[in-house]
C-alpha positions, 0 to 999 in steps of 0.5 A, a space after each residue: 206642564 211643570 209641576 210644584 215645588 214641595 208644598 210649605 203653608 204661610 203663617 197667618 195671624 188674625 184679621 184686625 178689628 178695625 176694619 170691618 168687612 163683611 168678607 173677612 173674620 178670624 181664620 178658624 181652625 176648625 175642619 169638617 170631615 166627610 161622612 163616611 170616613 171617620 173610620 178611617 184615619 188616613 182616608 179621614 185625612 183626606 176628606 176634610 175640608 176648612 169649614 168654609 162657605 161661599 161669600 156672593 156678597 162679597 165678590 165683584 161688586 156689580 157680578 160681571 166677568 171683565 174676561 171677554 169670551 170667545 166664540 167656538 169653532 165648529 168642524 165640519 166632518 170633512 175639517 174633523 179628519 186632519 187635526 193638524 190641518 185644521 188646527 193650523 187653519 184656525 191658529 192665526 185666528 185663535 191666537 187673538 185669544 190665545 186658545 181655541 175651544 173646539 166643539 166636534 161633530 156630532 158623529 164624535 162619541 169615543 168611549 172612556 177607556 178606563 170604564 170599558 177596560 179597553 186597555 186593562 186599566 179599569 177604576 179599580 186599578 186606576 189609582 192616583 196620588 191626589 195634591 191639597 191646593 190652598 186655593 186662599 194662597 195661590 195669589 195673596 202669601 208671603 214669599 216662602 220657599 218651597 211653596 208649591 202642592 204636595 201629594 198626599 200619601 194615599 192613593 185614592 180611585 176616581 169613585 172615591 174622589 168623586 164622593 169627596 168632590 161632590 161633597 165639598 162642593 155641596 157644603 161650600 154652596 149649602 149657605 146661602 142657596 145658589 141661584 143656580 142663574 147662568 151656565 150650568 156647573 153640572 154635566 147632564 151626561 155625567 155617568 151617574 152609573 159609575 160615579 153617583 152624587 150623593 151630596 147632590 144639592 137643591 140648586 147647583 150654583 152656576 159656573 158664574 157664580 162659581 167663578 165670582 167665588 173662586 176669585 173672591 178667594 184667591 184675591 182676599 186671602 182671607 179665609 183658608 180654602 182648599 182643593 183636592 186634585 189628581 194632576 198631572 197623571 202620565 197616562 203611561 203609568 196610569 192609563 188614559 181614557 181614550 183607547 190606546 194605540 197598539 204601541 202605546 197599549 204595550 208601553 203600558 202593559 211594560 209600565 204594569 210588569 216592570 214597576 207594579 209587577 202585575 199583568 194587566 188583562 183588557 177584555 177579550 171582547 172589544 167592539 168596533 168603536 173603541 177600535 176605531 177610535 185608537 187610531 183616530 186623529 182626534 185620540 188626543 194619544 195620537 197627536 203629539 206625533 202625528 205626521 203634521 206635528 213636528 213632535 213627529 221629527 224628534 219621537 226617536 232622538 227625545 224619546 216619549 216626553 212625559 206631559 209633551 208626548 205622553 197624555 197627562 190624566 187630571 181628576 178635578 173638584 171644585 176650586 181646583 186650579 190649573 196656575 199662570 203658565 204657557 207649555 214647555 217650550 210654548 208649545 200647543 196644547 190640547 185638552 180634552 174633558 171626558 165627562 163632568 163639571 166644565 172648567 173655566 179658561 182664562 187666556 193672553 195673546 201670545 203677542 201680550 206674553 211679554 206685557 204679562 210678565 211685565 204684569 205680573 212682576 208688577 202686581 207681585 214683585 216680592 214672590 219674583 224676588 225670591 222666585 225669579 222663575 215664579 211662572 215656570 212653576 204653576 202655582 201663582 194665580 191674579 184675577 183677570 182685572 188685574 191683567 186688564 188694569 195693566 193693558 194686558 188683554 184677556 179672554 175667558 171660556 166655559 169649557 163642557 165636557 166631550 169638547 177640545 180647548 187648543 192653547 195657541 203657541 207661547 200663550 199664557 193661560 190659567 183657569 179652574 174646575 168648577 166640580 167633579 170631573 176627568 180631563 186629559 191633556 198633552 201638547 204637539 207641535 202643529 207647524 205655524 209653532 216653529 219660530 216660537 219654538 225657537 225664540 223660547 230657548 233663547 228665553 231659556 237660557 237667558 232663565 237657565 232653565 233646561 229644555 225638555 226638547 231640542 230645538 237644534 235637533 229639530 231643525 237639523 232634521 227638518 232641513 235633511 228631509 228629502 223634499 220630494 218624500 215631503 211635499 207638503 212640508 216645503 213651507 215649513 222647511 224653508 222657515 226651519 232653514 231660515 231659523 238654522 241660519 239665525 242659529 248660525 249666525 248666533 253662534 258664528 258670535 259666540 265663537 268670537 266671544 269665546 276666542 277672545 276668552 280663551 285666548 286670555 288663559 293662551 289658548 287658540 280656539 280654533 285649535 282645540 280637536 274637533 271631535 265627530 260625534 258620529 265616528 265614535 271620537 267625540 263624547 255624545 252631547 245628544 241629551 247634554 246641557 251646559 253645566 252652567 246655563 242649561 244651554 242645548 248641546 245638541 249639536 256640540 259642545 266642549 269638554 275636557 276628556 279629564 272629566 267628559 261629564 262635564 260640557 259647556 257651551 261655547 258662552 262658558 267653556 272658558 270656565 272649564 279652565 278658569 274655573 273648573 282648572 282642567 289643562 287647557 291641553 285636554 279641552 275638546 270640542 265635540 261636534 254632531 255636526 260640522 257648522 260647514 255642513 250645516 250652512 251648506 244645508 241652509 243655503 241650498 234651501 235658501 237658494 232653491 226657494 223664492 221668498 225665502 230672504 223675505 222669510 227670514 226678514 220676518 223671522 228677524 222682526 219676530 225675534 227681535 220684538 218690542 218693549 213691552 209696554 204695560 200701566 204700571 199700578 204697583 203691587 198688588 198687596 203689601 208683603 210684611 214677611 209673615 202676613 200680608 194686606 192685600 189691596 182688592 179688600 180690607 182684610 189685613 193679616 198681620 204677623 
């Protein structure tokens, strides 16, 4: 879940005359404010909206939806009880699709937190910065530093954002009237109580139409359009909608005293739902590091990630969108709307990641050029069409409030809101996650782009459990002593690389002091990264005790002379855990457990994969460097 760069906006000049499209026009200046906030200068700031209104004209021309949509998986009760469980059974199916929607029980009815004041937090202290995003430039822009959703500078409470998410849907819908023909874009069980719409519309345009519209903006380009969304909320700084945990409730309470200085009160009387439901599995604040997610090994080593271990809160509006990407350290994901209008998912098979790449290189090769880490960033969108007119498959879901979308390991997805509505998100780590887990580091690192966990430290702890305290884990302890002994031998090869390195500047690697960590002679690499490539250190890395800030990995750690010039005599390696050891570890497993060779034969076929093989089409649109023209219409932005 990364967030945007700071937000820069494309210049656009006026649409050529030439050629007539009933889809393009001169872009007007002109804004319309919400009534109610002209007494407001900042608020007045925030409620505006381009005087925009949707085009059903315009969009695709015979209205289908080219993402194919998926079926939903319904627990039984009994299946409901272990979401790890469940979630596991379901993966080999779900990532055909690349995500799974998961519709509960009927008996699943938790309250939202934040009305209930279960946790102290109520709506009127549950307060978030909200972003502008350019709807119209998630797609068709120019290459422009920098170009990401910046917040704004005002805090705003649910209540307020839902007036202005009902507002401006209504006035983007007002003209023509909606059909409404479809799936319905509202929630029936919205708590009118506490959020009433007073913009409501005759008819409500469907989520179809909605959709046909979303893309007809994102594709042309050609007239602005934006969105408010509060994304990306740590619900340890703000609070979440489910009840917390006893634990987690007091990580709150410290957040509210150390950075607000304020104590926040919760209700003395707290009925037995709510309790029931702080434990639960489903909880999404429980599942990063339940006993089944692997999250759960490393809860004392990485600490609460924020966004992989600790919820992320989202408030949406219409339009509002969450951009290409797959998890940090592709990851699951869980996602769960509280109540509100659905949103729409689109996703690719993990086993296409590397096609949509291809892809997406393919149809915007000048936003890579000057962002070559262009989809670690969240802010770039392309129509499904475009993924499938390249032999990338793609699938579509309507996701209704109170129902759970999981995306599957190193699966890309994107999608948007279709109104006013509260969701919540956080990622875990279900076993069938592993050997994904450990192909992504080596993507990072290829990409410079440091890890949020490590892998390394994952691996070790699983390969030092005791089996018999662990029965139930022996299948994914042999896969992680198989994936240590690729890690093994990786790096027995970057030990012969950086010999001949070093020997170059007259130093013998092998002679360098080898320091341990845990005696207290090493310098601690637990939380460090190569200075050049981001590469984990976890398990060791070399310094010079000249400056022990500065570690490299065994790739570079010949810069520490050639480059940084400390003596070769202060070069040291510091170590977490000796490579004997380890390997003594991982034959152990290896050798106790039939099957394992056939284990690890797979996992080399995994990460060795396939050249992608994608139908080159070229670019999307022409970049001339302040305007564009796109391909998917006659709208031509010029400088």
């Amino acid at each position: 879940m990364t967030q945007g760069n700071t937000r820069k906006r494309a210049k656009y000049g006026f649409v050529t005359k030439e050629h007539h499209d009933p889809c393009s026009f001169e872009r007007e200046s002109s804004v319309e404010h919400m009534p109610g906030s002209e007494g407001d200068s900042i608020r007045r700031q925030v409620c505006q909206r381009p005087k925009a209104r949707w085009r059903p004209e315009c969009g695709d021309a015979d209205g289908s939806i080219v993402a194919t949509t998926i079926p939903s998986f319904r627990p039984t009760e009994e299946e409901w009880e272990n979401p790890m469980e469940y979630i596991s059974g379901i993966t080999e199916e779900a990532s055909r699709w690349g995500m799974a929607h998961i519709i509960p029980p009927e008996s699943w009815n938790p309250p939202f937190a934040i009305e209930q004041n279960s946790d102290g937090v109520d709506l009127d202290t549950f307060e978030f910065a909200v972003k502008r995003q350019p709807t119209s430039e998630l797609c068709c822009r120019d290459a422009q530093e920098g170009f990401g959703f910046a917040p704004l500078k005002i805090s705003c409470r649910l209540k307020e954002f839902s007036e202005y998410a009902d507002w401006a849907k209504a006035m983007h819908f007002s003209c023509p009237e909606p059909t409404g023909t479809g799936v319905s874009s509202e929630d029936a069980q919205r708590p009118v109580h506490l959020f009433p719409n007073k913009f409501p519309m005759k008819v409500s345009p469907s989520v179809e139409e909605i959709e046909r519209e979303f893309w007809r903006i994102v594709d042309s380009g050609s007239e602005h359009v934006e969105a408010l969304y509060g994304s990306d909320l740590d619900n340890g700084c703000h609070g979440s909608g489910f009840p917390l945990p006893a634990w987690r409730r007091e990580l709150l309470h410290h957040y509210f005293q150390e950075h607000r200085g304020v104590d926040i009160v919760p209700k003395e009387e707290v009925d037995d739902t709510e309790e029931s439901y702080r434990n639960h599995p489903w909880n999404i604040n429980n599942m990063p590091c339940s006993s089944g997610s692997l999250l759960h090994y490393l809860k004392e080593d990485a600490g609460l990630v924020s966004g992989v271990m600790v919820p992320w809160v989202y408030a949406g509006s219409c339009f509002s969108s969450f951009c290409w990407h797959i998890e940090d350290h592709a990851l699951y994901s869980v996602n769960y709307i509280h109540f509100g209008s659905p949103k729409v998912w689109y996703a690719v098979p993990s086993d296409a990641s590397r096609e949509f790449e291809e892809a997406m290189q393919d149809a915007l090769p000048h936003l890579f050029e000057a962002s070559p880490s262009l989809l670690y960033q969240l802010v770039t969108q392309i129509h499904p069409r475009e993924l499938i007119k390249r032999g990338v498959p793609v699938y579509r879901v309507v996701h209704p409030p109170r129902t759970f979308v999981v995306t599957m390991p190193n699966a890309y997805h994107s999608g948007f809101n279709t109104g006013f509505n509260c969701a919540e998100a956080v990622n875990f780590a279900a076993p069938p996650w592993l050997r994904y887990g450990s192909a992504i580091v080596r993507k990072y690192q290829k990409s410079r782009k440091p890890v949020t966990i490590s892998q390394d430290a994952l691996l070790f702890k699983l390969v030092s459990v005791n089996f018999d305290e662990h029965a139930g884990m022996s299948d994914v302890i042999v896969q992680a002593a198989c994936e240590l002994h690729l890690r093994l031998q990786e790096i027995q090869e970057d030990w012969k690389t950086a010999k001949v390195e070093f020997s170059k500047f007259g130093v013998d690697l092998d002679s360098i002091p080898k320091l341990c960590q845990k005696d207290g002679s090493g310098v601690s690499t637990k939380e460090a990264d190569c200075a050049v490539c981001n590469r984990d250190l976890w398990l060791f890395g070399l310094y010079s005790i000249e400056n022990d800030e500065d570690k490299m990995c065994l790739n570079h750690g010949h810069l520490l002379l050639s480059h940084r010039q400390y003596s070769s005599d202060s070069i040291c390696f510091s170590y977490q855990v000796r490579i004997e050891e380890l390997e003594s570890m991982v034959s152990r497993i290896m050798e106790a457990h039939e099957g394992s060779n056939e284990i690890l034969k797979d996992m080399q076929c995994f990460h060795a994969g396939q050249e992608p093989k994608v139908q080159k089409c070229g670019p999307l649109y022409k970049a001339n460097g302040v305007g564009c023209v796109c391909a998917n219409s006659h709208a031509l932005m010029n400088k």
